[in-house]
C-alpha positions as MATLAB code, in Angstrom:
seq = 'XXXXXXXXXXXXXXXXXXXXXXXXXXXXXXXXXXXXXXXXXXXXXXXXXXXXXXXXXXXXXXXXXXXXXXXXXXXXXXXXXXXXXXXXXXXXXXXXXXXXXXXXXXXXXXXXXXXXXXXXXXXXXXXXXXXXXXXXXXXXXXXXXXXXXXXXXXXXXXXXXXXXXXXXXXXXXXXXXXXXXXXXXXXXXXXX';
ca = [
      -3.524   52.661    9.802;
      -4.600   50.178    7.280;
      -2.982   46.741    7.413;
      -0.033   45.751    4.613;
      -1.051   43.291    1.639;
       1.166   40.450    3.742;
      -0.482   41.410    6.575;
      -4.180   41.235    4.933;
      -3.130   37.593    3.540;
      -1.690   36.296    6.500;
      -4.630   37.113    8.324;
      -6.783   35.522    5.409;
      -4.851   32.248    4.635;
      -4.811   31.723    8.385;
      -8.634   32.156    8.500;
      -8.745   29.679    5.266;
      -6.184   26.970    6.857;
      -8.587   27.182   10.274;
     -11.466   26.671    8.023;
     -10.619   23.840    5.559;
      -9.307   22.342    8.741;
     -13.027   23.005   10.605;
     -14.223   21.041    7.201;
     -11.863   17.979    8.051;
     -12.941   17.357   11.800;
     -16.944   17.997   10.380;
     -16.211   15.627    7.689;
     -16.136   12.942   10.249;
     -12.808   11.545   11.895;
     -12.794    8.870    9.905;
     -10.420    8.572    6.680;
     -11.492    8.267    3.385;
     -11.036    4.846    3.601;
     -10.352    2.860    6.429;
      -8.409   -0.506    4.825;
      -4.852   -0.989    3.114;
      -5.462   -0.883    0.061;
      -3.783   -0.872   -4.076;
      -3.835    2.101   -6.080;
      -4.605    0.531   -9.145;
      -7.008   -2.361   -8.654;
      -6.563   -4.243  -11.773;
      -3.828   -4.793  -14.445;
      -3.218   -7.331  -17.392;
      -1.751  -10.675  -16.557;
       1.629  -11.345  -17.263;
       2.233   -7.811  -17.053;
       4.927   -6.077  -14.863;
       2.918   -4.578  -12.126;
       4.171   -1.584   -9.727;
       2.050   -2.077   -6.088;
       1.211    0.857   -4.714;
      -0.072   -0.100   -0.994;
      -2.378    3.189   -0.098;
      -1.885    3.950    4.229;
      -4.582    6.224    5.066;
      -4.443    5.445    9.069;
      -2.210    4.164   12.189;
      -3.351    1.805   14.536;
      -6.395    3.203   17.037;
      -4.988    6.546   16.558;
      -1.292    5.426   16.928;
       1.258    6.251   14.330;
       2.588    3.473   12.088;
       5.794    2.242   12.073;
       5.926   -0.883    9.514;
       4.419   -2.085    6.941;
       5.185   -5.756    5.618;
       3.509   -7.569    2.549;
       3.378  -11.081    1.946;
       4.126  -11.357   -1.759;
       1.039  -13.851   -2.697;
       1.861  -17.187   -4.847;
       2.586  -16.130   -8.441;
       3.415  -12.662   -8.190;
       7.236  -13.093   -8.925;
      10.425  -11.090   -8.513;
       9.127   -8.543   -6.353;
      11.428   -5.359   -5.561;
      10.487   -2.813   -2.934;
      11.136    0.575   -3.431;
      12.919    2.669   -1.301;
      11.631    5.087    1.299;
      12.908    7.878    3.257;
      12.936    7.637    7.059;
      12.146    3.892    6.297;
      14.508    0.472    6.279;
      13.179   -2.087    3.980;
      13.951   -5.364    3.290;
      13.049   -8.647    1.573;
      12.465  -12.161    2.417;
      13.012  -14.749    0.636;
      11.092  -18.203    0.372;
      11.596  -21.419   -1.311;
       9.245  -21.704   -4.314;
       6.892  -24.677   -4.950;
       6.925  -24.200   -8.628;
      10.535  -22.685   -9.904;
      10.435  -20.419  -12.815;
      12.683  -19.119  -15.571;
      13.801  -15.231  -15.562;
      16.701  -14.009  -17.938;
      17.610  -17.702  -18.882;
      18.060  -18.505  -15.060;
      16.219  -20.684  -13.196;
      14.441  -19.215  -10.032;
      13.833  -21.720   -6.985;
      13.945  -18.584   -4.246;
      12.000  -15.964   -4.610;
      10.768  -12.535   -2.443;
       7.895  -14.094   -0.338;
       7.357  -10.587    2.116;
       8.591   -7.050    1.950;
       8.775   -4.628    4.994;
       8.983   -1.315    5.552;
      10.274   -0.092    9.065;
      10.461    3.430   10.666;
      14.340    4.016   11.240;
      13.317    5.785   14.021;
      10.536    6.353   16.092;
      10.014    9.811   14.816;
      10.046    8.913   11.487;
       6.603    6.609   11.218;
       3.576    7.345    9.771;
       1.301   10.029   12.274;
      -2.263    8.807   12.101;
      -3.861   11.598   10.489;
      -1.650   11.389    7.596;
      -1.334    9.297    4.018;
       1.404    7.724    2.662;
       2.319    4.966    0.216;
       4.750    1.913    0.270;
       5.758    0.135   -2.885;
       7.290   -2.980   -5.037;
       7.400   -3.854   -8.220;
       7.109   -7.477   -9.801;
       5.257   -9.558  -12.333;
       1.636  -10.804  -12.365;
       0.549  -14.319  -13.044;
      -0.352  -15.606  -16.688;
      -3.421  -16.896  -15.680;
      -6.651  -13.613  -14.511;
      -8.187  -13.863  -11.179;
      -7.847  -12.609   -7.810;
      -4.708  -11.807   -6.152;
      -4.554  -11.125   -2.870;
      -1.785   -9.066   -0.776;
      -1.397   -9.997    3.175;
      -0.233   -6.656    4.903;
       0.684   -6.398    8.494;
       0.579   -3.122    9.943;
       2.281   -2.483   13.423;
       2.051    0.786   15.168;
       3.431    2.444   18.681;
       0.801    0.938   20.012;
      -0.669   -2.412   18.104;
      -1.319   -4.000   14.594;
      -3.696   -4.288   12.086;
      -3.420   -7.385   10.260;
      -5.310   -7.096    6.827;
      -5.420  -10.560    6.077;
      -9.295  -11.774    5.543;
      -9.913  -13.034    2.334;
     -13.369  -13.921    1.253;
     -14.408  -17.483    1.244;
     -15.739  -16.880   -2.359;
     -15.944  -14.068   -4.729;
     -14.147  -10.933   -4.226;
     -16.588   -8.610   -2.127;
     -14.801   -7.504    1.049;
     -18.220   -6.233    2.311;
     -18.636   -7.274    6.214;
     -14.928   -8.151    6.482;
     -13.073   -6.140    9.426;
      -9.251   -6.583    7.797;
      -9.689   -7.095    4.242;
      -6.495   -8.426    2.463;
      -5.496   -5.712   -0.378;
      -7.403   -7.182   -3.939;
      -5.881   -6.946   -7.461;
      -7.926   -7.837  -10.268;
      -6.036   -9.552  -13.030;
      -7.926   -9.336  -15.998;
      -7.255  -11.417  -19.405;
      -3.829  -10.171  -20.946;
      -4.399   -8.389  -24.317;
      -4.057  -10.778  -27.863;
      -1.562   -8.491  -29.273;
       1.843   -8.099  -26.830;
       4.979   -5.698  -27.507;
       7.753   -7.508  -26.667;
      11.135   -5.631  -26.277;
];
């Protein structure tokens, strides 16, 4: 007797699933990229800027189970946003230089955002991806920005912290910090 449709596609989409799984292991165990690191690399200064911090592995093979950003000078008013499974929460710093927001004046600000598994089921497995993000507002002035991010797992940390002594080429570092770009703002602003 000739097998059923469903039982011709089961037997197919399992054969595909083993096979674009057989691709993954040949492609090398490694991630695509092995560093913490921002969706969107650049963005205008001044502007409103939403962080997305790309997680592409645990710890040695260990699952994550927090992430925690330390919101870099000038970057103001930073929000995390929510995540399932996850607690967040923010810390907050005195600043050097106080600024104005809504006609108040700001002398405390966010200074690091975490994200922590609720449970220990809930963190991030190593093989998998996942994003963490805040919002906030860039600095007036282009240049480098650079976001600290401690990542603990079961079993140990990464700390991407390393910051180039010049420039902005990450090349030979072992725990880059995460790099935005903040280019010159555009001459003509819409203001609401």
């Amino acid at each position: 007797m000739a097998p059923t449709v469903l039982e011709s596609f089961t037997v197919h989409f399992s054969f595909a699933t083993k096979l674009i799984a057989s691709f993954a292991l040949l492609a090398g165990a490694a991630p695509a990229f092995s560093h913490i690191v921002l969706e969107n690399k650049s963005a205008p200064a001044g502007s409103s800027y939403k962080a997305v911090f790309l997680v592409g592995h645990g710890c040695q093979g260990s699952a994550t189970t927090g992430v925690s950003v330390q919101i870099p000078t000038g970057f103001l008013g930073a929000k995390p946003y929510p995540k399932a499974g996850w607690t967040v929460s923010a810390q907050l710093g005195k600043l050097a230089k106080p600024y104005e927001s809504h006609g108040k004046q700001i002398s405390e600000d966010v200074t690091v955002v975490s994200w922590k598994a609720a449970t220990p089921g809930a963190g991030l497995p190593d093989a998998f991806f996942d994003e963490f993000v805040l919002r906030g507002k860039l600095p007036v002035s282009p240049g480098p920005l650079w976001f600290k991010v401690l990542q603990t797992c079961e079993n140990g940390s990464n700390d991407w912290s390393e910051i180039p002594a010049s420039g902005i080429s990450t090349q030979g570092l072992k725990l880059p910090a995460a790099l935005l770009e903040i280019k010159p703002a555009e001459t003509a602003h819409h203001h609401h």
